[in-house]
BAMARLO-191499 format. One record per residue (C-alpha): z, x, y; residue in one letter. Coordinates in nm, 2 decimals, m for minus. Each point is the difference from the previous one (the first is absolute). Example, Ala and Ser with C-alpha at 12.3 -4.5 7.8 and 13.67 -1.06 7.14 Angstrom:
BAMARLO-191499
+--------+--------+--------+--------+
!     c3 !     c1 !     c2 ! residu !
+--------+--------+--------+--------+
!   0.78 !   1.23 !  m0.45 !      A !
!  m0.07 !   0.14 !   0.34 !      S !
+--------+--------+--------+--------+
//
This chain:
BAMARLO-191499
+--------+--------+--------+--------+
!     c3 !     c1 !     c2 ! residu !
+--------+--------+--------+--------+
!   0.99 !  m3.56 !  m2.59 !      X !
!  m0.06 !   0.14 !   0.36 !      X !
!  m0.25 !   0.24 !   0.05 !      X !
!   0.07 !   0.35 !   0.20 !      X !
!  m0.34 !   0.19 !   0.10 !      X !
!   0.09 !   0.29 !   0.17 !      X !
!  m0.30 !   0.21 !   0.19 !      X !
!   0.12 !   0.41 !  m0.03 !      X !
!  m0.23 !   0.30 !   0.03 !      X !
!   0.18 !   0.12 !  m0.31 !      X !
!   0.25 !  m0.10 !  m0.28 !      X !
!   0.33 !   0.15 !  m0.11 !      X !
!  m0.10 !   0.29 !   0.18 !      X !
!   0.07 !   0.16 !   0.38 !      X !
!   0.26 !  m0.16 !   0.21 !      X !
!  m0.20 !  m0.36 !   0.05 !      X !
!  m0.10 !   0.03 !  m0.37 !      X !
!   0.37 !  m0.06 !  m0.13 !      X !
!   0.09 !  m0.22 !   0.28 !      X !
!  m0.28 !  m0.21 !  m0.14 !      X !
!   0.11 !   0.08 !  m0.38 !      X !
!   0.39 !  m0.10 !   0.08 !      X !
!  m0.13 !  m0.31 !   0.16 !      X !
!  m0.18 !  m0.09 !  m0.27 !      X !
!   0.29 !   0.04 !  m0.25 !      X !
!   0.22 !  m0.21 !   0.21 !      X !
!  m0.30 !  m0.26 !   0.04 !      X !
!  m0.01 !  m0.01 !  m0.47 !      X !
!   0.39 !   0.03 !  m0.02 !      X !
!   0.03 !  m0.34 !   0.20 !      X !
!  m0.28 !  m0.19 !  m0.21 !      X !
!  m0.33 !   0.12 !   0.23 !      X !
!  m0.32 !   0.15 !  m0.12 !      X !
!  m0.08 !   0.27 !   0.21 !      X !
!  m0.33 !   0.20 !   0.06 !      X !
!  m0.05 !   0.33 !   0.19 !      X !
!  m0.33 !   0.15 !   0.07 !      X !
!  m0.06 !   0.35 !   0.06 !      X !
!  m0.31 !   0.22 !   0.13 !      X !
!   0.17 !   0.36 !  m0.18 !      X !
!   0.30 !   0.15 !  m0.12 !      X !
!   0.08 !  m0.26 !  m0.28 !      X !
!   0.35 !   0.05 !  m0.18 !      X !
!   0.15 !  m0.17 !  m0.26 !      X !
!   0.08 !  m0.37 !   0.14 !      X !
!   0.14 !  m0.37 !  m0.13 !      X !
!  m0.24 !  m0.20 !   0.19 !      X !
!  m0.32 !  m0.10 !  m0.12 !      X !
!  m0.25 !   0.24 !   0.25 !      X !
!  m0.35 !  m0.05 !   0.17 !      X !
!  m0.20 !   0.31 !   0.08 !      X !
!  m0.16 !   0.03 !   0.32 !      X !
!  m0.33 !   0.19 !   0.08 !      X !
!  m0.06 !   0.37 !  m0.15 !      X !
!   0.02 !   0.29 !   0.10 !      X !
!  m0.39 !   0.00 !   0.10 !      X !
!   0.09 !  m0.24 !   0.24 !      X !
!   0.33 !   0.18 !   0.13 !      X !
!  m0.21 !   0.33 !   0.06 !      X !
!  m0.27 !  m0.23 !   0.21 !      X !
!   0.24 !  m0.19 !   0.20 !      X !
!   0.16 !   0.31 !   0.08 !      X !
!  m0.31 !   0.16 !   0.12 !      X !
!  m0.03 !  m0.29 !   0.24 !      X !
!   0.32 !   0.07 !   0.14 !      X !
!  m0.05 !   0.32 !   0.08 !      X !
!  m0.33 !  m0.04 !   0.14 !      X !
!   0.00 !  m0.29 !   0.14 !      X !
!   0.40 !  m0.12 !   0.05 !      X !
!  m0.10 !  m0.33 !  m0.22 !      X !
!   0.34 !   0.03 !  m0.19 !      X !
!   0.03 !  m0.34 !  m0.18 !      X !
!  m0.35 !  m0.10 !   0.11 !      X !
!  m0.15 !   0.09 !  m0.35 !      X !
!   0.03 !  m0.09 !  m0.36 !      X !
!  m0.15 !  m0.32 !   0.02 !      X !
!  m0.04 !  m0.02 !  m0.38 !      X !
!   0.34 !   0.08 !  m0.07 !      X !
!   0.10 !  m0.27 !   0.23 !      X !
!  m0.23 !  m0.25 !  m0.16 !      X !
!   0.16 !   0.05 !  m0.33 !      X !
!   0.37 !   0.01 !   0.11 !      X !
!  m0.08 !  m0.34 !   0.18 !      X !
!  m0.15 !  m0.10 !  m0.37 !      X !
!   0.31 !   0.05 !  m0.15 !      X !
!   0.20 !  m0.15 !   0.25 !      X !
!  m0.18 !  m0.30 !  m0.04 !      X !
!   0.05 !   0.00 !  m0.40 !      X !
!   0.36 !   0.10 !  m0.02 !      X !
!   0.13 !  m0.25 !   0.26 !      X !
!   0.27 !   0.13 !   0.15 !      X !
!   0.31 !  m0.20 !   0.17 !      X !
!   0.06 !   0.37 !   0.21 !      X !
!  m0.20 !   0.26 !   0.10 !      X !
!   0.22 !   0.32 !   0.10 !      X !
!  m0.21 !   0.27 !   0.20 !      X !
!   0.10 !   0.35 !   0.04 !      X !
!  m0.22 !   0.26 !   0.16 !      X !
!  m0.36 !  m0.14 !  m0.02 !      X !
!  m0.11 !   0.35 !   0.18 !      X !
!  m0.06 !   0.28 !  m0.25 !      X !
!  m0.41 !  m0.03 !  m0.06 !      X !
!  m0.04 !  m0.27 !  m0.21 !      X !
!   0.03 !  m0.37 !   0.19 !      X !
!  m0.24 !  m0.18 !   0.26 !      X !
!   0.25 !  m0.13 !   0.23 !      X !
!  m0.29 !  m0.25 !   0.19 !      X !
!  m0.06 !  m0.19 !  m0.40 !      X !
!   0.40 !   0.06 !  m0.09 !      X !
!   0.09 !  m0.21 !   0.29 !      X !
!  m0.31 !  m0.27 !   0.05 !      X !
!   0.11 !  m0.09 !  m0.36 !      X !
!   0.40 !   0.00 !   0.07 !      X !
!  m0.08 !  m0.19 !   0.29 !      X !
!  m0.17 !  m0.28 !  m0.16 !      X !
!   0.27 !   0.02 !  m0.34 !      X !
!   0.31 !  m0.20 !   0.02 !      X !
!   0.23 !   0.25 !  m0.18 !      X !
!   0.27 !   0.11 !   0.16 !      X !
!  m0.04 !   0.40 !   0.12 !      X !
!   0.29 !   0.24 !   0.06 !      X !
!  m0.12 !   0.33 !   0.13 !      X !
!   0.25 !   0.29 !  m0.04 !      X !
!  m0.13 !   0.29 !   0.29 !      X !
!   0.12 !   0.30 !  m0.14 !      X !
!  m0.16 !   0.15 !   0.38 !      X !
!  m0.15 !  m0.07 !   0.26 !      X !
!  m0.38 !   0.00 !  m0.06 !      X !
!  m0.02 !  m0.40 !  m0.01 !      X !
!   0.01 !   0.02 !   0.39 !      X !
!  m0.14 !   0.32 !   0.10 !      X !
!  m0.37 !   0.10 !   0.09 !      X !
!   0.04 !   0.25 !  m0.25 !      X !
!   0.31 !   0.21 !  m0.08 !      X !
!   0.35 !  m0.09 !  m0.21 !      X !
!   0.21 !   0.15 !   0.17 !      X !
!   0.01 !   0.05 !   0.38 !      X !
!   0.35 !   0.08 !   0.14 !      X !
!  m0.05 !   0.40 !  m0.08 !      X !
!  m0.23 !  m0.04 !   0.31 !      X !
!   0.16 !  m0.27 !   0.20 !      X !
!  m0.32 !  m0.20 !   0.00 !      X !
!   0.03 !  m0.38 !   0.16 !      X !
!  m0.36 !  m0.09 !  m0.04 !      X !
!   0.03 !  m0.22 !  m0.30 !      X !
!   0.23 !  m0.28 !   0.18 !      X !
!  m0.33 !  m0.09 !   0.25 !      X !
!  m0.30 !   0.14 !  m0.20 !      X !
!  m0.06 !   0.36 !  m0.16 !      X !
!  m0.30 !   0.21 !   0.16 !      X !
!  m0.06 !   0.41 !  m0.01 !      X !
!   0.24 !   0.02 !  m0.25 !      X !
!   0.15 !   0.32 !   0.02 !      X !
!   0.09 !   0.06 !  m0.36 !      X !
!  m0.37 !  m0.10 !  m0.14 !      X !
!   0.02 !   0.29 !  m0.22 !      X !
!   0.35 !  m0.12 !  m0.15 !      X !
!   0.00 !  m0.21 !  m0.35 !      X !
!  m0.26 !  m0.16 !   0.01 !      X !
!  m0.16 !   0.22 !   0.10 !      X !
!  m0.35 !  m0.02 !   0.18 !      X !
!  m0.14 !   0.32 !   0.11 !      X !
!  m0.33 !  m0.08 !   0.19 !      X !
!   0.06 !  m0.39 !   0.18 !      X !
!   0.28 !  m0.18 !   0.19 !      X !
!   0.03 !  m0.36 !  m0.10 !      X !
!   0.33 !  m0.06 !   0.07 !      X !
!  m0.05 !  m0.28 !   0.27 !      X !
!  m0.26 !  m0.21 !  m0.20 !      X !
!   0.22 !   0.05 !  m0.35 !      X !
!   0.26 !  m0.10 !   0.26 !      X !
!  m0.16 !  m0.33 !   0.07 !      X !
!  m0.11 !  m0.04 !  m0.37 !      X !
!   0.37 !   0.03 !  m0.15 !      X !
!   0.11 !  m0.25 !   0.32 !      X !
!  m0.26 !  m0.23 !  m0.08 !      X !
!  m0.01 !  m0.03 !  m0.37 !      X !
!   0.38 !   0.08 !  m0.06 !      X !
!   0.17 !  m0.27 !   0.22 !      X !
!  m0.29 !  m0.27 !  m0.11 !      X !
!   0.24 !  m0.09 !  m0.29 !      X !
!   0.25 !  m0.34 !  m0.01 !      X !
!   0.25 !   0.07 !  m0.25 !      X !
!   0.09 !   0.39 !  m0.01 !      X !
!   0.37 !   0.14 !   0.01 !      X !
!   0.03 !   0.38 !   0.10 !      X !
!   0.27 !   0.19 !  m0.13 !      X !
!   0.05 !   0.35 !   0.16 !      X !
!   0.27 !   0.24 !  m0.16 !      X !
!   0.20 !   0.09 !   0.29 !      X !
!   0.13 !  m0.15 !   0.32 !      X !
!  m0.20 !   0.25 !   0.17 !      X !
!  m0.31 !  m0.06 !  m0.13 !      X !
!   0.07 !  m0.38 !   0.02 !      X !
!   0.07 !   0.03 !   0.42 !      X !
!  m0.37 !   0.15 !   0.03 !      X !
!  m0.17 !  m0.27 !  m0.22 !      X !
!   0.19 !  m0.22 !   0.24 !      X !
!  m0.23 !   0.20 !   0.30 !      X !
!  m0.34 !  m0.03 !  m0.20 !      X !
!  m0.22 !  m0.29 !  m0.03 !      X !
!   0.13 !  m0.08 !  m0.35 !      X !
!   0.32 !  m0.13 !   0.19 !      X !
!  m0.16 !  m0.34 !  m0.04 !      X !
!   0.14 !   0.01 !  m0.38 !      X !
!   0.36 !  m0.04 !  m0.14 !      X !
!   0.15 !   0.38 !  m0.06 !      X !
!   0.27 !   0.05 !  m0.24 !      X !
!   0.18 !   0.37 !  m0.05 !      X !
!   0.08 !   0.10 !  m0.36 !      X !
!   0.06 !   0.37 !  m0.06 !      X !
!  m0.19 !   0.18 !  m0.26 !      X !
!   0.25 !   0.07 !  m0.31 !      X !
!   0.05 !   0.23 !  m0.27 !      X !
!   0.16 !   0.05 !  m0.35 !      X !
!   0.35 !   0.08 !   0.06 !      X !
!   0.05 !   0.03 !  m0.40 !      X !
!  m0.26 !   0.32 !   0.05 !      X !
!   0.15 !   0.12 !   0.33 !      X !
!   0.32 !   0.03 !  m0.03 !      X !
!   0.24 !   0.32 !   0.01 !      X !
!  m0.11 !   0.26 !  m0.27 !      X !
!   0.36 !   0.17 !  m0.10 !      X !
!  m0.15 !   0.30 !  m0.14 !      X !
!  m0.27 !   0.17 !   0.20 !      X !
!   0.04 !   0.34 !  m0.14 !      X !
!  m0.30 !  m0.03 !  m0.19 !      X !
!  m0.19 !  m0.10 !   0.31 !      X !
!   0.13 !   0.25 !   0.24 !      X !
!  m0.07 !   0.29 !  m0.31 !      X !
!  m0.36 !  m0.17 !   0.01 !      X !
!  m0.06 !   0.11 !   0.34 !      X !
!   0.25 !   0.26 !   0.07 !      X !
!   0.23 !  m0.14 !   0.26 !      X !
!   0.32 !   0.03 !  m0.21 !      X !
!   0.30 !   0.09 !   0.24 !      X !
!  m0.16 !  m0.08 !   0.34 !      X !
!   0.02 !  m0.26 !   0.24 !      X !
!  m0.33 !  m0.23 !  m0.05 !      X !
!  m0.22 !  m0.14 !   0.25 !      X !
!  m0.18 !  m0.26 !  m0.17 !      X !
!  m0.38 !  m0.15 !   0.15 !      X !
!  m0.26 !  m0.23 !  m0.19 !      X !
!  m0.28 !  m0.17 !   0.12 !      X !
!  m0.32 !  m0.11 !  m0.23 !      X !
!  m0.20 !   0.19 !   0.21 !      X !
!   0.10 !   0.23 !   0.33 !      X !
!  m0.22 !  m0.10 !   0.25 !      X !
!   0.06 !   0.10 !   0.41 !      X !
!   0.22 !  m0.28 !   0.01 !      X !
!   0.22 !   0.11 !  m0.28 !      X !
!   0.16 !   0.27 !   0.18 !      X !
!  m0.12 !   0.35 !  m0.17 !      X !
!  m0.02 !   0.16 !   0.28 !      X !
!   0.39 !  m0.09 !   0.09 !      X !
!   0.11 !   0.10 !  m0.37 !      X !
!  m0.16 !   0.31 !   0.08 !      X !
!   0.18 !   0.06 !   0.32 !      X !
!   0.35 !  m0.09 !  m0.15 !      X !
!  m0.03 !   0.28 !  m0.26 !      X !
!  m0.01 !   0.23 !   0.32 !      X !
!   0.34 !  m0.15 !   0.07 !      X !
!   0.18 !   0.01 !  m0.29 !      X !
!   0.22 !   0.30 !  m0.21 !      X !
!  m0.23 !   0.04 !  m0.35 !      X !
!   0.30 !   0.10 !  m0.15 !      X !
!   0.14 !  m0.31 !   0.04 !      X !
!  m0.27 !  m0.25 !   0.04 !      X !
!  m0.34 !  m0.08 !  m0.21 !      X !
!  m0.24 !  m0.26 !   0.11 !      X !
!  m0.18 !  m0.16 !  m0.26 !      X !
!  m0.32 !  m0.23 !   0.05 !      X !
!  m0.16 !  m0.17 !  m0.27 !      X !
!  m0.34 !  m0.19 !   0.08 !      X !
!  m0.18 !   0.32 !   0.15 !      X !
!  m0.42 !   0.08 !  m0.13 !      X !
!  m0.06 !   0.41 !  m0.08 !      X !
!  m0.14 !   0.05 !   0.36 !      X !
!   0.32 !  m0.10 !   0.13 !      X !
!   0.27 !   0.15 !  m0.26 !      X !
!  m0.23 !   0.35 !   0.13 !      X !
!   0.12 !  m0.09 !   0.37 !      X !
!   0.34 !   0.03 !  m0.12 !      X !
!   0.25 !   0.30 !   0.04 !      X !
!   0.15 !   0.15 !  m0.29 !      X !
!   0.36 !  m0.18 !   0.10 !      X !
!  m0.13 !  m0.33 !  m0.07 !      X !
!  m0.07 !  m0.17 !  m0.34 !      X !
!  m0.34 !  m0.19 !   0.01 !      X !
!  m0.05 !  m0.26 !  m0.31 !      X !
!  m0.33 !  m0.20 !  m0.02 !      X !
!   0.17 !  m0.30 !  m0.17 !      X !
!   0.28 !  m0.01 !  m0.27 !      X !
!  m0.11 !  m0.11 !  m0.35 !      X !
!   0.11 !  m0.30 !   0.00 !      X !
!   0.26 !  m0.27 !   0.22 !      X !
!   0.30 !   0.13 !  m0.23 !      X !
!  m0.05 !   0.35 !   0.16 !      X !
!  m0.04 !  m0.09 !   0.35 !      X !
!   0.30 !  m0.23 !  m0.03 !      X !
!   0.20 !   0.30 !  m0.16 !      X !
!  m0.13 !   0.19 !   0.31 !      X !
!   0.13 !  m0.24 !   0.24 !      X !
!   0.34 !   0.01 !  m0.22 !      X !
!   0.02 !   0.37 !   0.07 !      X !
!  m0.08 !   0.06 !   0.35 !      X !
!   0.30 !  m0.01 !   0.26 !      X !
!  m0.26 !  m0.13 !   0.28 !      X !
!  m0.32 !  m0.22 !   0.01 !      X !
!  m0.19 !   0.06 !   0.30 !      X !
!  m0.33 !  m0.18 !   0.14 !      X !
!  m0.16 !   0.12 !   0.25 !      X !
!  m0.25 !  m0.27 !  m0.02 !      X !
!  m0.07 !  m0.16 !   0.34 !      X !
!  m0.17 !  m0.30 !  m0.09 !      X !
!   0.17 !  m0.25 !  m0.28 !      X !
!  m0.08 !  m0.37 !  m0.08 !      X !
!   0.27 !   0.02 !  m0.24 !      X !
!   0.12 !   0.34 !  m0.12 !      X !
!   0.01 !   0.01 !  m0.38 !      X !
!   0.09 !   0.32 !  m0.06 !      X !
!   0.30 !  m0.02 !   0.22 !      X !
!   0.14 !  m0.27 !  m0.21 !      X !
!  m0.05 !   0.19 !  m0.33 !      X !
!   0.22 !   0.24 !   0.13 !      X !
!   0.25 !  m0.20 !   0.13 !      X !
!   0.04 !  m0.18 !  m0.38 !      X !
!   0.03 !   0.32 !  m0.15 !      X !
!   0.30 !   0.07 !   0.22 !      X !
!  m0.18 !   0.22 !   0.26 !      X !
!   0.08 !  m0.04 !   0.40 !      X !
!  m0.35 !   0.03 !   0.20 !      X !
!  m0.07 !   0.14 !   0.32 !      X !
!  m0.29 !  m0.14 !   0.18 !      X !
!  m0.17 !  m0.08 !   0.32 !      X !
!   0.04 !  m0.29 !   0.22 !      X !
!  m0.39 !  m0.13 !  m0.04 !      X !
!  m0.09 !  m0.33 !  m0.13 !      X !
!   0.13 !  m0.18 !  m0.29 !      X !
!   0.27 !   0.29 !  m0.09 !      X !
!   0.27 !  m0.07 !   0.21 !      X !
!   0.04 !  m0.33 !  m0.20 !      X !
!   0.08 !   0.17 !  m0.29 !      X !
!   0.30 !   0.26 !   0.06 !      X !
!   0.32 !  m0.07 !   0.19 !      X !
!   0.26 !   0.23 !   0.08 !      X !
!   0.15 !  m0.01 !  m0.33 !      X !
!  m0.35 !   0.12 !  m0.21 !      X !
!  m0.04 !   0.26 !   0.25 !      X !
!  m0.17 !   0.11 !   0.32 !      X !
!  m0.31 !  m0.13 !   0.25 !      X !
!  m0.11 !   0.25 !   0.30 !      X !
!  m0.25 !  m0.02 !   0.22 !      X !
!  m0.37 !   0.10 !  m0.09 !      X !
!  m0.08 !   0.35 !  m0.09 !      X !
!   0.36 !   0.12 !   0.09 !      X !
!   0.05 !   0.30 !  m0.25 !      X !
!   0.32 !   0.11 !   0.14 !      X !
!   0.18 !  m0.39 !  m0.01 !      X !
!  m0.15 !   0.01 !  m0.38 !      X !
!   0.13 !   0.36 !   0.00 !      X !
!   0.38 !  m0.13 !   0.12 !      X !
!   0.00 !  m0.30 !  m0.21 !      X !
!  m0.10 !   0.24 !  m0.31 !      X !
!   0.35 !   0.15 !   0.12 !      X !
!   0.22 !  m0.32 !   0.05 !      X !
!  m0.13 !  m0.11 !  m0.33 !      X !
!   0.11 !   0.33 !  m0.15 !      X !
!   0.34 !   0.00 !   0.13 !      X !
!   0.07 !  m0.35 !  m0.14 !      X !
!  m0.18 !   0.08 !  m0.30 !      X !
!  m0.24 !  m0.22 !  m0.18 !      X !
!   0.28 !  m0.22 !  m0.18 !      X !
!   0.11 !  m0.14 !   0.32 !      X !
!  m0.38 !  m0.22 !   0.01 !      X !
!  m0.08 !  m0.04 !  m0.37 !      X !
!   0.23 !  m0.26 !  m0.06 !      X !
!  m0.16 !  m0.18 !   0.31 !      X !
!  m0.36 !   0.09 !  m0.06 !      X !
!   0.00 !  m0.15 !  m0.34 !      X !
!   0.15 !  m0.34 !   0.12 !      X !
!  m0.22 !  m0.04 !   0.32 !      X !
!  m0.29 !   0.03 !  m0.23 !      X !
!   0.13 !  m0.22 !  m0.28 !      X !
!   0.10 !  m0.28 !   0.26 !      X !
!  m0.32 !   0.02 !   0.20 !      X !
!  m0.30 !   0.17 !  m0.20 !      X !
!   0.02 !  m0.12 !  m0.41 !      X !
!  m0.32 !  m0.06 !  m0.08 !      X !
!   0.17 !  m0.30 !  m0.18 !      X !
!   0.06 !  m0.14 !   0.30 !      X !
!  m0.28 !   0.05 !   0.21 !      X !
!  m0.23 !  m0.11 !  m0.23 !      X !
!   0.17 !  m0.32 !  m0.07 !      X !
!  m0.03 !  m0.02 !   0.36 !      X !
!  m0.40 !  m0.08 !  m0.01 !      X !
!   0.09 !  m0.22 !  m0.28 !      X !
!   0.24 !  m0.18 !   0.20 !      X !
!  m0.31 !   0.01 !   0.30 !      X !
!  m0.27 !  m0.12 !  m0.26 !      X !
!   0.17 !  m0.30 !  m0.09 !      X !
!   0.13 !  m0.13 !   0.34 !      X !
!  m0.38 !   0.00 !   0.08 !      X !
!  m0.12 !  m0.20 !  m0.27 !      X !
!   0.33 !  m0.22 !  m0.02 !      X !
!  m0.16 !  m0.05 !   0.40 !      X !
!  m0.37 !  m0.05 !  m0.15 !      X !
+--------+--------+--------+--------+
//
């Protein structure tokens, strides 16, 4: 029986959390046993599960990063004992996800990998395996990563570090330790992110593209979304429909903002679910703030009854939310930035240029006038054809055993 050991910050939980979960189940359902660890946020899984660290050690590696920028520098005993069990379960795989998020020493992780012979597939979910220091970098148009990060300009961005810069020396430290590996695979989860792992110094390694997926049996057209639109009170209007897991800069509030100064409230409602209290307070009386739905059956119902899905998000490895919508029926309007012009064609909906609220303004009309039926048909097969978690997963199967058929 091969053995899957997958290397996740969480379980079952968060986006990477069931990407990690779904992997797992395809791993079991085709004979493998698979192991996940997490650090926090553990949910209900079918893979046996290794804890990492606690939350002691979370808070203290935090404080270093903030302090000190020595994000991934820290938890050294954690480390030890996730190499520990490594070492006893014996895996034939080892699938990474993020290993940023407070709880891995990247110097041990990889001075171990490096001297293993087990085949490594790292899934980057971002960009932070390359950078100095920050995920994402597009919002800003930085270039520095491709020759060597220095004064990084988003030092107080996730993760953050308030006081030092050591962006070029955790530069030199990722470059170093991450491309001193023989037999590692990277998979990225759009073209776009693939083309700039292509630029950085883990170019050295083979890089495969396989979308993130989702359950199309859970988003899927809800017929009746009475009970949803009575929920919130948007029976009878025309609804403008944006999620995110949390609104950051980047996620556009600002633009959401600006488009209910360009809309007729007795036609329109713009709905956002994702928001915190401070920013549902920002918020004018026109527009619906949610913090999150109560569970995925409601937020797919939500999807089913909006007319429109807008992002205004400007930087997207992949762009889940976009797709939910799309498998619920649900055309999107969204920027051209990053990974999301992969997902929408002309037949799902619209793309415009960055921060254009009037193009988002006349697609809102063009998608009106056809009406909503005119995509859903379309939306639900692009997804089905291209984003079944089914089939995405069975990808990294299909991945894991080439590599050990090539052992």
């Amino acid at each position: 029986m091969p053995i899957l050991f997958q290397i996740s910050v969480q379980v079952n939980d968060g986006t990477i959390g069931r990407i990690a979960e779904q992997i797992g189940q395809i791993a079991i359902n085709h004979g493998w046993k698979s192991y996940i660890t997490y650090a926090r946020n553990y949910l209900y899984t079918t893979s046996d599960t290794i804890k990492i660290g606690n939350k002691l050690d979370i808070y203290w590696h935090g404080m270093n990063t903030r302090l000190f920028d020595n994000h991934c520098l820290c938890s050294k005993s954690a480390t030890k004992k996730l190499i520990k069990e490594i070492k006893q379960v014996k895996p034939d795989i080892i699938q990474m996800h993020n290993i940023h998020g407070y709880y891995l020493n990247m110097k041990m992780l990889f001075n171990f990998l490096k001297n293993s012979c087990i085949p490594i597939v790292w899934t980057l979910h971002d960009c932070w395996p390359f950078t100095g220091h920050c995920v994402h970098f597009d919002y800003i148009d930085c270039n520095k990563w491709i020759t060597s990060c220095y004064e990084c300009p988003q030092k107080r961005t996730y993760p953050a570090s308030i006081l030092l810069d050591r962006s070029r020396r955790n530069y030199e430290i990722k470059k170093q330790y991450f491309t001193n590996v023989k037999n590692m695979t990277i998979v990225a989860v759009s073209y776009w992110l693939g083309e700039l792992v292509k630029k950085s110094f883990l170019s050295k390694y083979p890089i495969h593209v396989i979308y993130n997926g989702i359950n199309t049996d859970i988003f899927c057209p809800v017929a009746n979304t009475d009970e949803i639109k009575k929920k919130y009170g948007i029976e009878n209007k025309f609804i403008l429909l944006g999620v995110a897991s949390t609104w950051s800069i980047r996620k556009g509030l600002d633009d959401f903002i600006a488009l209910n100064n360009m809309i007729d409230h007795e036609i329109y409602k713009i709905v956002l679910v994702g928001l915190n209290n401070n920013q549902i307070k920002r918020l004018s009386k026109e527009i619906i703030g949610i913090k999150r739905t109560e569970n995925v059956n409601d937020l797919a119902a939500l999807y089913s009854a909006a007319d429109v899905h807008i992002s205004c998000s400007v930087e997207e490895t992949f762009g889940l939310t976009i797709v939910e919508s799309m498998a619920c029926g649900t055309p999107v309007i969204a920027y051209n930035c990053t990974a999301i012009p992969e997902l929408i064609d002309k037949n799902t909906g619209f793309i415009v240029e960055r921060c254009d609220i009037e193009g988002i303004r006349k697609s809102i009309m063009k998608i009106k006038e056809k009406g909503k039926i005119y995509y859903t048909k379309n939306c639900r097969e692009r997804v089905v054809a291209r984003y079944s978690s089914h089939d995405r997963y069975n990808d990294y199967l299909d991945l894991y055993n080439l590599l050990l058929k090539n052992i």
